[in-house]
KOLGU-961535 format. One record per residue (C-alpha): x, y negated, z. Coordinates in steps of 0.05 Angstrom, whole numbers, padded with zeros to 5 digits, always signed. Each point is the difference from the previous one (the first is absolute). Example, Ala and Ser with C-alpha at 12.3 -4.5 7.8 and 13.67 -1.06 7.14 Angstrom:
REM KOLGU-961535
+00246+00090+00156 +00027-00069-00013 
REM end
This chain:
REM KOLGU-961535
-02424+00693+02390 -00021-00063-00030 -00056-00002-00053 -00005-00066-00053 -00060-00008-00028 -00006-00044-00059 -00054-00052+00012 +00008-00064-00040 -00029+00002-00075 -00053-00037-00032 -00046+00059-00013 -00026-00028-00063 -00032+00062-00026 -00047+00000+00056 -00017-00071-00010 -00068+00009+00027 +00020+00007+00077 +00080-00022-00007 -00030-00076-00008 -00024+00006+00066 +00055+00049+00035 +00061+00035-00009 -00009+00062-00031 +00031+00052+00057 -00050-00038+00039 -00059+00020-00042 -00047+00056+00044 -00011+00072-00019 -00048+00017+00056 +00015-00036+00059 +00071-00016-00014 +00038-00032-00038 +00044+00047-00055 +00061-00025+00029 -00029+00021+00065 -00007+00065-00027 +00069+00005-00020 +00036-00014+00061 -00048+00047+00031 +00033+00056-00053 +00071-00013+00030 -00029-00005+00067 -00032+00070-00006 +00073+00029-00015 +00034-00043+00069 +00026-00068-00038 -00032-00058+00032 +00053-00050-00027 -00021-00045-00044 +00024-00059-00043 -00055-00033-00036 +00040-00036-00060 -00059-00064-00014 -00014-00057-00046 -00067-00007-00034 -00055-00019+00053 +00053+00019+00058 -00034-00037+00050 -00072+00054-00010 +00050+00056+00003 +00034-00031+00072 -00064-00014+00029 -00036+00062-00010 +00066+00036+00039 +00007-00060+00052 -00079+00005+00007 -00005+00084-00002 -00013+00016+00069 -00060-00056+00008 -00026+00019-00074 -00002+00080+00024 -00010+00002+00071 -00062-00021+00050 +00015-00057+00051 -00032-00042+00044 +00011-00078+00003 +00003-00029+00075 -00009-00074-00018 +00004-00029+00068 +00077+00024+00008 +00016+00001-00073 +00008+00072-00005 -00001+00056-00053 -00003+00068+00030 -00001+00064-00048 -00049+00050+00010 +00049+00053-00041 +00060-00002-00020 +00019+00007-00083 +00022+00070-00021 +00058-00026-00026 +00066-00003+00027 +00047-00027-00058 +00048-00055-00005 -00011-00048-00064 +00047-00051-00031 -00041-00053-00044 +00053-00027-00038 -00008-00057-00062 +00034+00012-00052 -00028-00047-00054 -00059-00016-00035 +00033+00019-00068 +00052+00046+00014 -00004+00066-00033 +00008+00072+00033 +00071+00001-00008 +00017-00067+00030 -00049+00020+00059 +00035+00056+00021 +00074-00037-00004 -00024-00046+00041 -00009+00034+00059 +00066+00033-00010 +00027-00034+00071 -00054+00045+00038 +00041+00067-00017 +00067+00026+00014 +00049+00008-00060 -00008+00079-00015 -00075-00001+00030 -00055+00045-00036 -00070-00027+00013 -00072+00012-00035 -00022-00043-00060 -00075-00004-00022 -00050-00049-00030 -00057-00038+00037 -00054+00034-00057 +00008+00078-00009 -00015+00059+00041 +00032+00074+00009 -00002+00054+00032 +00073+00012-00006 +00038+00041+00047 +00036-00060+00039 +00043+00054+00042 +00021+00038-00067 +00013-00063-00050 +00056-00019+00064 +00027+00072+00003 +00011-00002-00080 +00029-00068+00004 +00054+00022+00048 +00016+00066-00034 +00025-00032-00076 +00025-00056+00039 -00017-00063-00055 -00013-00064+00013 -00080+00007-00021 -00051+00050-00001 -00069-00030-00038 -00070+00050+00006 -00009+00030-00060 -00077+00003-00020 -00042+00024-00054 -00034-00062-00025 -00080-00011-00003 -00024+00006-00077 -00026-00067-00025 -00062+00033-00035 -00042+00064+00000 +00028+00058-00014 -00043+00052-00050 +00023+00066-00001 -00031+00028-00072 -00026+00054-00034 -00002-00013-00072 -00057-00047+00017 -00023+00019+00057 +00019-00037+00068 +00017+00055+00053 +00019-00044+00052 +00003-00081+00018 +00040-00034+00042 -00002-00065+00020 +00062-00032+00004 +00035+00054+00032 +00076+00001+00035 +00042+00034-00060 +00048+00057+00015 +00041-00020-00054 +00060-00053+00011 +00024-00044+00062 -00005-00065+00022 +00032-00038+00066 -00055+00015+00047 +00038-00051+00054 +00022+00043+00066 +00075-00018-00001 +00054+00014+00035 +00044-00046-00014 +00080-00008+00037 +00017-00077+00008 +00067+00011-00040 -00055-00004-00057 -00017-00068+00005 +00068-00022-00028 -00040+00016-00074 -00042-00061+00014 +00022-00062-00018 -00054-00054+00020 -00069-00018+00005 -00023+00009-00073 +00029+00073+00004 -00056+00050-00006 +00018+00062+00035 -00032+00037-00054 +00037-00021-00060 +00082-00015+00012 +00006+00026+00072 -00032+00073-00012 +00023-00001-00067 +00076-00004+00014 -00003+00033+00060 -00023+00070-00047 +00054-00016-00051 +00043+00006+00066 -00025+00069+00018 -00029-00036+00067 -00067+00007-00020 -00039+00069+00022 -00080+00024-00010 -00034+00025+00061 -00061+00045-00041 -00069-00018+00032 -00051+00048-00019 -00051-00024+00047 -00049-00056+00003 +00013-00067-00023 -00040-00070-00021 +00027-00067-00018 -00045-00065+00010 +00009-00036-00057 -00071-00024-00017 -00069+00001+00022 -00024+00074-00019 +00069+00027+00029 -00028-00033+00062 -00065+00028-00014 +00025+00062-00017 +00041+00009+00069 -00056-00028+00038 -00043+00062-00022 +00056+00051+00021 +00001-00040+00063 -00083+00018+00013 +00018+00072-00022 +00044+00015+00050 -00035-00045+00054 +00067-00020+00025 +00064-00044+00001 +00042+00013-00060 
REM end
């Protein structure tokens, strides 16, 4: 089952590194996040992926092009030109880098790489910047039960400030910043059937606004609950922030 993987904004919240690089290509540990995100899917069996580009594309294609040198040890035999690998990468997936504009927006990405699926085709929909833990397997099995044409990840959103739970005046406990249990947001981790893409008319369409937006008034439009961990990368002390799970659990994420 293919997996898209929206890769091409600007980043502009996290204008301290996304001068330099793409955002998905910005490292928590010793990957980048959009590393980490294909290496959710690829934890569940999908190894498919469509990598929908545009700002700093050519990073983003070399890292991929450049990923078995980059992680693996190899010797260099100069006098015949050769490059032997010590070890092989871990990975075994198959990538399509595909440009899709320098300013198109999220909807327009995904419409244009309508000519890589078949006409009633359900595939996997995520952004380049956010993490889950989301149960790939069950998010599919929902999909196919109700039978619309997109399920979105449901999430509880992180608070914006500290949360102070009071006591007349006294504080009895702090929190800083916590994830709220109150209210849902699109967490990303779509399934999403091709028949869909008919909502989106062009390259200015954000798939946020019109596309989702009708395709609810519709009855097309279904909520997958996640209950579980989740972290958007929207600027510097979300990085931060998932960079000290990261060192908790001493592990890919």
């Amino acid at each position: 089952m293919k997996t898209v993987i929206l890769a091409g904004g600007l980043g502009t919240r996290l204008s301290e590194v996304t001068d330099i690089i793409p955002k998905p290509m910005v490292k928590i540990g010793k990957y980048p996040i959009i590393y980490h995100v294909m290496n959710t899917f690829n934890k569940y069996g999908y190894k498919d992926f469509y990598v929908a580009l545009g700002y700093k594309s050519e990073i983003i294609k070399n890292y991929f092009l450049n990923y078995k040198y980059e992680t693996a040890d190899f010797e260099i035999n100069y006098k015949s030109n050769e490059i032997n690998l010590i070890n092989k990468p871990k990975i075994d997936w198959k990538i399509s880098l595909i440009d899709t504009g320098l300013e198109t927006m999220t909807g327009g990405r995904l419409k244009r790489l309508k000519g890589y699926f078949d006409k009633n085709e359900d595939f996997f929909l995520t952004y380049g910047d956010s993490l889950a833990n989301v149960n790939l397997k069950k998010l599919l099995s929902f999909h196919k039960q109700h039978k619309k044409l997109v399920t979105i990840s449901a999430v509880h959103p992180g608070a914006r400030f500290g949360e102070l739970k009071l006591s007349n005046y006294k504080v009895k406990s702090f929190k800083e910043k916590p994830q709220t249990q109150e209210g849902w947001i699109n967490g990303g981790y779509m399934v999403i059937n091709s028949k869909f893409l008919k909502y989106i008319k062009n390259d200015k369409s954000i798939l946020e606004k019109n596309p989702l937006e009708i395709a609810a008034k519709n009855g097309e439009l279904m909520a997958y609950k996640h209950e579980g961990f989740w972290h958007c990368m929207d600027t510097k002390r979300d990085k931060d922030n998932l960079e000290k799970i990261f060192r908790k659990k001493n592990s890919s994420l």
